[in-house]
C-alpha positions in Angstrom: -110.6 -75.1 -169.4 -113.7 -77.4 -167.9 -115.1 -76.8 -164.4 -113.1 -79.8 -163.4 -109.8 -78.5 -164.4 -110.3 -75.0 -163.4 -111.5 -76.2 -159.9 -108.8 -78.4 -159.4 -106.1 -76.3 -160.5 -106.4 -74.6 -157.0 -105.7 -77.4 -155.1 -102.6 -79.9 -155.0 -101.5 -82.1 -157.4 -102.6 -85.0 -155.4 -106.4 -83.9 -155.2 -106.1 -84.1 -158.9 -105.3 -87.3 -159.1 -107.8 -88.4 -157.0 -110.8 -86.4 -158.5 -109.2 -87.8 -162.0 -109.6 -91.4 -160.4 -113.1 -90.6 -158.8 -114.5 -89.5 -162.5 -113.2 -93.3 -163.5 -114.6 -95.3 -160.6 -117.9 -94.2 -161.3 -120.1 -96.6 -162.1 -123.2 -95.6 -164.6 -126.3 -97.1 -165.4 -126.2 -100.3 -167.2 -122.6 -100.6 -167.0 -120.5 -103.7 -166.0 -117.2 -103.9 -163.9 -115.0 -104.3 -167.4 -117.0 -100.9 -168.4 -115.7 -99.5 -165.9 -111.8 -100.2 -165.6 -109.1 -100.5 -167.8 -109.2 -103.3 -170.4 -106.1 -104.4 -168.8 -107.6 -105.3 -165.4 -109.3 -108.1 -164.7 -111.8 -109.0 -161.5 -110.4 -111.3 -158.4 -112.1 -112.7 -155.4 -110.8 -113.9 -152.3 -111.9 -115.5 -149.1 -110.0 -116.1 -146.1 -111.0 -117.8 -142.8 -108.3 -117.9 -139.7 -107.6 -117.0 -136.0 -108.5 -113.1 -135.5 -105.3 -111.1 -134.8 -104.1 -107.9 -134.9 -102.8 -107.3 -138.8 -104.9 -109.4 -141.3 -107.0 -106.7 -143.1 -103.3 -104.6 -143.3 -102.0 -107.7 -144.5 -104.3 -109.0 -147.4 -104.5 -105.1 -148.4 -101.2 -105.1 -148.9 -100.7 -108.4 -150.1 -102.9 -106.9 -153.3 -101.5 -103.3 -153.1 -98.2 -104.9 -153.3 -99.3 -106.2 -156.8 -100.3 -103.0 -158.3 -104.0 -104.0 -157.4 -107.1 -102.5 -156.5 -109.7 -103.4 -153.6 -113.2 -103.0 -154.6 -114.9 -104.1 -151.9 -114.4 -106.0 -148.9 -116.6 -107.8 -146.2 -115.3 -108.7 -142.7 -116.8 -110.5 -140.1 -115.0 -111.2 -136.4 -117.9 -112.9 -134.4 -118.3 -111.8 -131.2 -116.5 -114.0 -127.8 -114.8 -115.8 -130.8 -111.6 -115.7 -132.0 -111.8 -116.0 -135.4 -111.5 -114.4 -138.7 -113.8 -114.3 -142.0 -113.4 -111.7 -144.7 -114.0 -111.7 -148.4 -112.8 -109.2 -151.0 -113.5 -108.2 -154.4 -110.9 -106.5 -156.5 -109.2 -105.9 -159.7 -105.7 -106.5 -161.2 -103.3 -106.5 -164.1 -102.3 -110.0 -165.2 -99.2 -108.9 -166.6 -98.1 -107.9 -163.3 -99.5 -110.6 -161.1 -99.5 -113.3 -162.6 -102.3 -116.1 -161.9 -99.4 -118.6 -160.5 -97.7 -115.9 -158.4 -101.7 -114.4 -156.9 -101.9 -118.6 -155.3 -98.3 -117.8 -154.2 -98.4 -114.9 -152.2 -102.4 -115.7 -150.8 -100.7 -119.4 -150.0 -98.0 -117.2 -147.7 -100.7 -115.2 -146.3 -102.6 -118.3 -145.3 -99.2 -119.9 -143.4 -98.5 -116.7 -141.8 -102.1 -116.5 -139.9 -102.8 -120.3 -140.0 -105.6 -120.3 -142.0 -108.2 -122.8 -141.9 -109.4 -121.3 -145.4 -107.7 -119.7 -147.8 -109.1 -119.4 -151.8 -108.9 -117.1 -154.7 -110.8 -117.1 -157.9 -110.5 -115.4 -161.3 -113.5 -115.8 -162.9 -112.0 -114.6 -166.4 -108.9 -116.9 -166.0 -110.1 -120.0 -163.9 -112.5 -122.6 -165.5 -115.9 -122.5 -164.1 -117.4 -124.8 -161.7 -118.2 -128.3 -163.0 -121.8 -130.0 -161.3 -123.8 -132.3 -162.2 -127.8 -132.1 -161.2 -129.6 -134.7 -159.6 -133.3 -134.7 -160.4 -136.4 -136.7 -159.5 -139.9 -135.9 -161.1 -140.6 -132.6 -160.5 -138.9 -130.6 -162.9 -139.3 -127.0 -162.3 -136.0 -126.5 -160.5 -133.7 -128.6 -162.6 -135.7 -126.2 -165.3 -134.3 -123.5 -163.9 -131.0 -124.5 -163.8 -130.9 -125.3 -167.2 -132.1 -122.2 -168.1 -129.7 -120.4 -165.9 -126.7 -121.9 -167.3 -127.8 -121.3 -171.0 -128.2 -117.8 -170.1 -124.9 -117.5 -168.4 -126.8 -116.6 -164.8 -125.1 -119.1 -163.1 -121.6 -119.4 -163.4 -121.5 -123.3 -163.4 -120.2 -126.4 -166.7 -123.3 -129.0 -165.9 -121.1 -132.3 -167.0 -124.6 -134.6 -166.4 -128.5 -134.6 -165.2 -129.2 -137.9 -163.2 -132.5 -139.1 -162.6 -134.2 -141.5 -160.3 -137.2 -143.3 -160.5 -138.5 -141.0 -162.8 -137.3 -141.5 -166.9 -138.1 -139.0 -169.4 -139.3 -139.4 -172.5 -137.7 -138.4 -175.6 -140.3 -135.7 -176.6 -140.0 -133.6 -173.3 -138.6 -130.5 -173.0 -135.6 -131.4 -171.0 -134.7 -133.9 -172.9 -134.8 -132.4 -175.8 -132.8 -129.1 -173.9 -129.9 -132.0 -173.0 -129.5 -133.5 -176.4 -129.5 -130.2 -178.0 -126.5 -128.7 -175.9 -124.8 -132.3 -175.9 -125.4 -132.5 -171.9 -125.4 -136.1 -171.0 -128.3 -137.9 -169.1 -128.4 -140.8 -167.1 -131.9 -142.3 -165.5 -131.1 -144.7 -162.5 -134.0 -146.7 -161.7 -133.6 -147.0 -157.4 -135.6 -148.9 -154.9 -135.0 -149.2 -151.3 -132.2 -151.9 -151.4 -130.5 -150.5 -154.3 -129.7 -146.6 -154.4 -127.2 -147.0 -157.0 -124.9 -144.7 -155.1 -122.0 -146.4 -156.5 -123.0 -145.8 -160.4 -123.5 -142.0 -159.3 -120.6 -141.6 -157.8 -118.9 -143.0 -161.0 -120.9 -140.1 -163.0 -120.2 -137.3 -160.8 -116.4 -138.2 -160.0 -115.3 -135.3 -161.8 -117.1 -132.5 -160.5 -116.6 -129.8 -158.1 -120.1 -130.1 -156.5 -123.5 -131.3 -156.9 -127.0 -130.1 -157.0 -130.0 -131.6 -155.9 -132.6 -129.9 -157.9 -135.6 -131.8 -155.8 -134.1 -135.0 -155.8 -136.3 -136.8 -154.0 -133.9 -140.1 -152.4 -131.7 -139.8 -149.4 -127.8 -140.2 -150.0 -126.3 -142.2 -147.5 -123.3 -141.3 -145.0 -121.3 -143.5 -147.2 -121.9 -141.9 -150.5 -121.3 -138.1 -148.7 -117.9 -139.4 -147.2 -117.0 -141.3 -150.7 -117.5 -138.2 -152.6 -116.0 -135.9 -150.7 -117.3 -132.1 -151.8 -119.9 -130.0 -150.9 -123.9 -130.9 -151.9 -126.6 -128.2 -152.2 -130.0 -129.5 -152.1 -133.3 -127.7 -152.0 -136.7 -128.2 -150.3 -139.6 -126.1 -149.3 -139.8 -123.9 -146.5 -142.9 -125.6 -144.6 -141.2 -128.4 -143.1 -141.1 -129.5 -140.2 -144.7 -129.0 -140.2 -146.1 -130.2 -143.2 -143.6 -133.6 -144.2 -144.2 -136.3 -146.6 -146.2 -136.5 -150.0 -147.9 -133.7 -150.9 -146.6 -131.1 -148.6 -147.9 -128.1 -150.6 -152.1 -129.5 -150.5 -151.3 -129.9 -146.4 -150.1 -126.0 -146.0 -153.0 -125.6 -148.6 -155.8 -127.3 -146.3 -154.2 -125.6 -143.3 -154.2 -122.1 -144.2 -151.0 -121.1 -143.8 -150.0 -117.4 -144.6 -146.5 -117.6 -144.9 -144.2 -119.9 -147.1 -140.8 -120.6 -148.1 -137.8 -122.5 -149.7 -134.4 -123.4 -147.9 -131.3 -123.8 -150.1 -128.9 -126.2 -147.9 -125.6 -128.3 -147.7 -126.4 -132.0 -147.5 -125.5 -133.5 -144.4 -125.8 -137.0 -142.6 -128.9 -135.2 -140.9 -131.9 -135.4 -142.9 -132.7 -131.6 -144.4 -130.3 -130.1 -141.3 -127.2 -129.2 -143.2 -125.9 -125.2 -142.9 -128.3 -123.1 -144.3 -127.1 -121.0 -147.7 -130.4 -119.4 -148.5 -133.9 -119.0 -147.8 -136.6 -116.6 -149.7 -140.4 -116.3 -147.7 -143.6 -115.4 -149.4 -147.2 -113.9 -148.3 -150.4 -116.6 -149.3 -153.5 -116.0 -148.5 -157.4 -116.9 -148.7 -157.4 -115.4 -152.4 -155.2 -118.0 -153.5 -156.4 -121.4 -154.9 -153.9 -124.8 -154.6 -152.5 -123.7 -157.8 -151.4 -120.6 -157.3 -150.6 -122.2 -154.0 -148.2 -124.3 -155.1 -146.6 -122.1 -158.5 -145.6 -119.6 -155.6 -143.4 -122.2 -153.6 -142.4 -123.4 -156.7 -140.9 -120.3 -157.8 -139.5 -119.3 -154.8 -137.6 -122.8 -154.8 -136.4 -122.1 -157.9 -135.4 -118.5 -157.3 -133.6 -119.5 -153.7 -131.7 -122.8 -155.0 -130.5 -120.6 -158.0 -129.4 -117.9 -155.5 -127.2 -120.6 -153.3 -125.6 -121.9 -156.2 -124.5 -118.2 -157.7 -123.5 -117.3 -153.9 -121.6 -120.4 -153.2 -119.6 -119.9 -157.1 -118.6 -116.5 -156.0 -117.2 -117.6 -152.9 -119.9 -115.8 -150.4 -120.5 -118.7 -148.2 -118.0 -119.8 -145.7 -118.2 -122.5 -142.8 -119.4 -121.3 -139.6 -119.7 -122.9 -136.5 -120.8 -126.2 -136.4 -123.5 -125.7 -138.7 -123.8 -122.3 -139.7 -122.8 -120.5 -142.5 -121.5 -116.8 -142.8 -123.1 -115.5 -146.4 -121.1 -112.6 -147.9 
């Protein structure tokens, strides 16, 4: 008889189960959730946003007891002097008993019975992923990224289309030949001042669930945000206001700064004031030259928009205030 057995024997049938269970929930080096539980079970998120009341947690638990699932995890957040609600939660269940149809069923009751403003579940097994399309300008090292991310299955994103401005790209680069090689389809918009082309994006990106601006260096109208309707990520470096226009990088350069940054962001009507999703900081100092200089805030641009976009596909960021963000 092993240790566990013999030590259990002494206690209730209950405690056995649960040291059984505890021996199965543990998580090992190097292993991944479907590792870790039955092959049957499958991973679920879920977000919700409403007036705080007594009840919600007791609620959504059993809302996914009820189902034969399991809670994982689960974040709450109840802001102080305000009456409302934010949680998100992570667990796993058998399709065969909940089905995907009757999981948007019972969540949709939930969100009627405590008015919900937000209410949205996601199986990333079952549901298709996020289609985006990347709007790029010049600089290349975040749209880079991004590519690279997606090939590697990082980022949990379909990019449909890469759309450039200003900027075309010639046949022998490497993103170009990175897009014909995986059949992703380009488009170069030339723009000038009195012609944004907003209408010919819009026809590109129509179909897509959001859109990145990987250093997309033109400003999108009110119009062309209230035309398309869904959320826009965008990405600059972490040194304005101080250092704006061309060149920012050679300014914080010149001035001896000590400290710099990137801010991931929705767009907004407000130039570069949309909630904040993300932001990453990094030490300079006298040591470094303007090229290390600037291959620092371009890495930690890269690293923070690819952060925002993995956040905002696993449903961690929620509305908050007027324009805040609450980042599970």
């Amino acid at each position: 008889m092993s240790l566990l057995r013999r030590t259990c024997a002494r206690f209730s049938p209950q405690v056995q189960v649960l040291a059984k269970r505890s021996l199965t929930s543990l998580k090992l080096h190097g292993e991944s959730l479907d590792d870790i539980t039955s092959p049957a079970l499958i991973h679920g998120i879920h977000v919700f946003h409403c007036p705080d009341e007594v009840g919600i947690v007791a609620k959504l638990s059993e809302c996914i007891a009820s189902r034969s699932g399991n809670i994982l995890s689960a974040d709450i957040f109840v802001p102080e002097k305000e009456n409302v609600f934010y949680s998100r939660s992570e667990f796993v269940f058998d399709p065969a008993k909940w089905p995907r149809e009757q999981m948007d069923d019972d969540f949709s009751k939930l969100s009627k019975m405590f008015s919900a403003m937000r209410s949205v579940v996601r199986v990333p097994s079952l549901d298709p992923k996020y289609k985006i399309a990347v709007l790029a300008s010049k600089q290349d090292h975040c749209l880079v990224d991004l590519l690279h991310g997606w090939q590697d299955r990082r980022l949990p994103v379909n990019i449909t289309a890469v759309i450039s401005s200003n900027h075309d790209r010639g046949p022998n680069t490497h993103v170009m030949r990175f897009l014909e090689r995986h059949g992703i389809p380009y488009h170069h918009l030339d723009t000038t001042k009195e012609g944004k082309r907003e209408e010919d994006i819009l026809n590109l990106v129509k179909d897509t669930d959001f859109l990145v601006l990987a250093r997309y260096m033109q400003i999108l109208s009110g119009n062309f945000l209230r035309s398309y309707g869904r959320d826009i990520i965008n990405i600059h470096h972490g040194l304005l206001p101080s250092f704006k226009g061309g060149n920012p990088s050679k300014q914080a350069f010149d001035a001896g700064v000590k400290l710099i940054g990137a801010t991931s962001h929705f767009v907004t009507e407000e130039l570069d004031e949309g909630p904040i999703i993300e932001q990453m900081v990094e030490r300079v100092s006298h040591r470094d030259n303007l090229r290390s200089f600037v291959q620092k805030s371009e890495n930690l641009e890269k690293q923070c928009l690819a952060k925002a976009i993995k956040s905002y596909c696993e449903l961690r960021v929620l509305p908050y205030e007027k324009n805040k963000t609450v980042v599970f």
